[in-house]
Backbone as numpy.savetxt, mean C-alpha at the origin, in Angstrom:
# Nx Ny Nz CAx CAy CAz Cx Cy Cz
-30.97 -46.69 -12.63 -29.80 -46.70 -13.46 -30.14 -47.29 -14.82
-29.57 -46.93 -16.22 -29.46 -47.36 -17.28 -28.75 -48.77 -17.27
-29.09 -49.63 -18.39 -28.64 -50.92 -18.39 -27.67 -49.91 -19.32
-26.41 -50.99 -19.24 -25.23 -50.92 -20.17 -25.63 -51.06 -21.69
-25.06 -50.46 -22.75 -24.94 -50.04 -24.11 -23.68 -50.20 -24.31
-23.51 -50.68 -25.82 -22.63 -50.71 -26.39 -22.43 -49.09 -27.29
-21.59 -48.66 -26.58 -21.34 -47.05 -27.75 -21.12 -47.29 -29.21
-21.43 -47.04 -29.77 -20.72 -46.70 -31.10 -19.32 -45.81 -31.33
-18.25 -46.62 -32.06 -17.26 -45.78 -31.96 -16.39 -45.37 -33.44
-17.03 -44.64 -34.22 -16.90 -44.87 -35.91 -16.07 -43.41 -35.35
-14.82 -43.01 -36.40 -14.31 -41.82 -36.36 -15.08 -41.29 -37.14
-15.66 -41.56 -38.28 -16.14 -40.19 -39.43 -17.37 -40.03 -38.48
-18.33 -40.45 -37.61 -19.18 -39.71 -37.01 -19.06 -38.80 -36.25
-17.87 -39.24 -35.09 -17.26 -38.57 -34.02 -17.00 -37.39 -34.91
-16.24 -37.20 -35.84 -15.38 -36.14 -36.68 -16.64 -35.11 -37.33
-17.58 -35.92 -37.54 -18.63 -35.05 -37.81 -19.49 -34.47 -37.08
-19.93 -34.84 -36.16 -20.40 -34.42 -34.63 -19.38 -32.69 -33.64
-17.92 -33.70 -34.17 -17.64 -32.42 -33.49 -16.88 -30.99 -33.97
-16.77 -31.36 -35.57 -16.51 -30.16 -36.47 -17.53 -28.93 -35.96
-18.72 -29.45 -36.33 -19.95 -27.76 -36.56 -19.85 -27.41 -34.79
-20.10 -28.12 -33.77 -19.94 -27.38 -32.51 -18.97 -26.58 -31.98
-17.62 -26.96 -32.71 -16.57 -26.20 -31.89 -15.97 -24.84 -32.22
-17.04 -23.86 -33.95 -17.24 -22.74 -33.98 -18.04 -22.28 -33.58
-18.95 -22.75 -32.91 -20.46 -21.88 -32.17 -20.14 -22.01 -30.70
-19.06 -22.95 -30.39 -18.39 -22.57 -28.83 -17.48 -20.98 -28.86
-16.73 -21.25 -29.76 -16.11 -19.92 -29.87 -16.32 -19.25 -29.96
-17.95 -18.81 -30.87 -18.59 -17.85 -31.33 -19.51 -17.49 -30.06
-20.20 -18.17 -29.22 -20.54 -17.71 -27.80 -19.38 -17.44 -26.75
-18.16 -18.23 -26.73 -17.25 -17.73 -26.18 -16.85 -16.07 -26.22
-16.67 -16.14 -27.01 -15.92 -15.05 -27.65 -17.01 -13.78 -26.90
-18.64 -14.05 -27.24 -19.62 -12.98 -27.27 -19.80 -12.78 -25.96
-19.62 -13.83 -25.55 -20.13 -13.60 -24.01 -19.19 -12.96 -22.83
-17.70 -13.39 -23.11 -16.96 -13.25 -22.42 -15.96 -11.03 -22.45
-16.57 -10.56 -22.46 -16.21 -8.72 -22.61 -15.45 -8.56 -21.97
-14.21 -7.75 -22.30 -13.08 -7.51 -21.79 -13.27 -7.16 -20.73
-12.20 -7.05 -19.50 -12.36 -6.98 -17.87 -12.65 -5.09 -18.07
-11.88 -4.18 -19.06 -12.27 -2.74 -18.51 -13.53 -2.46 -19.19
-14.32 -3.36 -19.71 -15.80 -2.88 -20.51 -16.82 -3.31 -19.91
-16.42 -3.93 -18.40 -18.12 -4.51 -17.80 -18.61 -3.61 -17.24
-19.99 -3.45 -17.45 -20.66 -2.04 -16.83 -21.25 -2.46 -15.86
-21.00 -1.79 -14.85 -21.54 -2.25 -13.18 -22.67 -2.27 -13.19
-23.67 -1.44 -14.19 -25.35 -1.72 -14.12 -25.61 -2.85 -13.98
-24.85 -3.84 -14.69 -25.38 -5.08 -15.06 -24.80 -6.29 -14.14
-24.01 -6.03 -12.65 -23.39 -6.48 -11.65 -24.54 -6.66 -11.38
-24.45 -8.21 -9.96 -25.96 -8.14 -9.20 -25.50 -7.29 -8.00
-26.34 -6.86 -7.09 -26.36 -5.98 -6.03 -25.55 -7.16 -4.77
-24.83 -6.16 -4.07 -23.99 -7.43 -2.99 -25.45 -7.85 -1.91
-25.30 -8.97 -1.66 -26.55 -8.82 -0.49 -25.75 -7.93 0.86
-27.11 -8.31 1.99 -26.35 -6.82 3.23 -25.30 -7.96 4.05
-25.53 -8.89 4.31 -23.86 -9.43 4.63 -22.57 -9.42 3.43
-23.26 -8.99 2.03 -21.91 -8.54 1.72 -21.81 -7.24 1.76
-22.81 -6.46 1.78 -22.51 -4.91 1.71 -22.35 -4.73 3.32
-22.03 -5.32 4.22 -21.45 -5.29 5.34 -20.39 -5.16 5.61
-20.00 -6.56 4.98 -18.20 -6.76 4.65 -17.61 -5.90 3.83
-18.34 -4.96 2.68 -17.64 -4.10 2.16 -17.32 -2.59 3.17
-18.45 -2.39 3.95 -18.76 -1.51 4.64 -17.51 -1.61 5.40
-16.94 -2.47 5.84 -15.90 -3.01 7.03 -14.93 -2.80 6.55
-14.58 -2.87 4.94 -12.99 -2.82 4.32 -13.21 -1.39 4.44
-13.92 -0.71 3.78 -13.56 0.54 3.81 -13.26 1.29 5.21
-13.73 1.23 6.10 -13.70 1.93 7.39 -12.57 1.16 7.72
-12.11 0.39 7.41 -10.59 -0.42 8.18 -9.88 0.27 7.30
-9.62 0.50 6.06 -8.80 1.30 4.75 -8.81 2.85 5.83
-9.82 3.20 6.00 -10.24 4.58 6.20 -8.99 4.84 7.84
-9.25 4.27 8.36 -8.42 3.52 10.14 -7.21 3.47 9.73
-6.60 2.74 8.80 -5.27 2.82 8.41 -4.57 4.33 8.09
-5.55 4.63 7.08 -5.04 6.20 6.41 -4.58 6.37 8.02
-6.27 6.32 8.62 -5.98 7.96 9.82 -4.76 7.31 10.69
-4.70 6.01 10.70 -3.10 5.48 11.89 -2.12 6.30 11.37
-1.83 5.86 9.79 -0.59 6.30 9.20 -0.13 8.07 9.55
-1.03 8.43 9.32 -1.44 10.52 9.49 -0.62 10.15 10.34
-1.68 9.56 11.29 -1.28 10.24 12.95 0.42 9.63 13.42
0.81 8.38 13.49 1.82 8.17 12.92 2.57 9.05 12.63
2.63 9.44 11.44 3.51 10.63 10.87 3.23 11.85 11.38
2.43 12.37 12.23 2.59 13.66 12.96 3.25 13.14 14.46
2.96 11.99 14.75 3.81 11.59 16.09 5.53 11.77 15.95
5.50 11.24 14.83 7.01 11.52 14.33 8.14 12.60 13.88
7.22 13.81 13.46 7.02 14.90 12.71 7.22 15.71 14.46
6.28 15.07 15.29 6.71 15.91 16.91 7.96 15.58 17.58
8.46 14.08 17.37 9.33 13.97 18.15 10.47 14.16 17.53
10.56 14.51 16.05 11.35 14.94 15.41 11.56 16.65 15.43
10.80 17.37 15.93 10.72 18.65 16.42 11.75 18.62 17.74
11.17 17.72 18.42 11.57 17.92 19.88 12.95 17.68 19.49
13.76 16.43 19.26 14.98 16.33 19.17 15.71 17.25 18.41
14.62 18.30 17.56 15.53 19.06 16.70 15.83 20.57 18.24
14.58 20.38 18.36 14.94 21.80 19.81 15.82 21.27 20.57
16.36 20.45 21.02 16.75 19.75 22.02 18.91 20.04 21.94
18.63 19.51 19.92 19.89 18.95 19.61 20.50 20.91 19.61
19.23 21.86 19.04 19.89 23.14 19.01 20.33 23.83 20.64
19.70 23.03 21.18 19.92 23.78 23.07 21.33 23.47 23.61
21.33 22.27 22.53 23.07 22.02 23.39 24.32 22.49 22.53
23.65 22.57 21.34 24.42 23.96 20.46 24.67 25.25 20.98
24.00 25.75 21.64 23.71 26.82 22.03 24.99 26.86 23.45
24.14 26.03 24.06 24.80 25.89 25.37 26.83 25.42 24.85
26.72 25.05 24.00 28.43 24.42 23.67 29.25 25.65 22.85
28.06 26.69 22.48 29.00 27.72 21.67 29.20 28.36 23.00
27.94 28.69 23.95 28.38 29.55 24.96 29.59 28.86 25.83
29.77 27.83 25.93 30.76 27.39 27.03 32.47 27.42 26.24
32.48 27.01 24.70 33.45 27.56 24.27 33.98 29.11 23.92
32.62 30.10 24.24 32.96 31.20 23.96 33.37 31.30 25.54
32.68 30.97 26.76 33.71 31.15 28.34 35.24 30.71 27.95
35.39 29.96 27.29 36.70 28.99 27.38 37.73 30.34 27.13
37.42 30.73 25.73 37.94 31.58 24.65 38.63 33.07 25.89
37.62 33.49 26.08 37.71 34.42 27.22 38.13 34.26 28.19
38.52 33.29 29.06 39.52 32.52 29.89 41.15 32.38 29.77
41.16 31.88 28.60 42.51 31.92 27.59 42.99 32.95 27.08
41.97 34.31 26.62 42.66 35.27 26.36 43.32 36.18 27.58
42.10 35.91 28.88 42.93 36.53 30.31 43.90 35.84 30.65
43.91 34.58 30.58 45.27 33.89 30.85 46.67 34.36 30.44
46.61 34.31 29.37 47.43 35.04 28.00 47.73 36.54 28.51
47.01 37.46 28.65 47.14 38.54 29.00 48.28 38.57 30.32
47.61 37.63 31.48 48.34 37.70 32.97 49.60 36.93 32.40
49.92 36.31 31.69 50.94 35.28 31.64 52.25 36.73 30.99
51.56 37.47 29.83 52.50 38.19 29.66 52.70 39.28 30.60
52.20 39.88 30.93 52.32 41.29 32.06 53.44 40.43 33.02
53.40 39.30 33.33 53.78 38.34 34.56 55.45 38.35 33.53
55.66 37.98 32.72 56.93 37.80 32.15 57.79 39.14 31.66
């Protein structure tokens, strides 16, 4: 360890010390730092293979999702078929039973008058 010193604490030095550094911070700031859509991936380092692993893994899990969602939506897309055949069968079946009705009522009608 260093023995203790007395600092020097004069403002016009301090003031002069830190005038000229704090445009050549800015001026490397500024140079170094390139907007986020201008970095060119050449100059990225390469992921190592436990990270090009983990990338390997997002994508095929991204990729797993798509295909859930698809499939998903054709599961739905079927059972939405089915209930559509289903809902027309009893259409079908309810016109035919009101068209029996219809034809019932008009023989009724018929016997009721001959009868009077």
């Amino acid at each position: 360890m260093c023995k203790p010193s007395r600092l020097t604490n004069t403002a016009s030095s301090t003031a002069a010390t830190l005038t000229p550094i704090v445009p050549s911070i800015v001026t490397l700031v500024a140079s170094a730092a390139p907007a986020p859509d201008m970095i060119n991936v050449h100059y990225l380092p390469m992921p190592t293979a436990v990270g090009q692993r983990r990338i390997e893994r997002v994508i095929i899990a991204e990729q797993t999702d798509e295909l859930e969602q698809s499939e998903r939506l054709l599961e739905q897309t079927d059972k939405l078929k089915k209930l559509a055949k289903k809902k027309n069968k009893l259409l079908k079946k309810a016109a035919k039973v009101v068209k029996k009705f219809d034809k019932q009522l008009r023989k009724t009608k018929q016997t009721l008058e001959l009868i009077s």
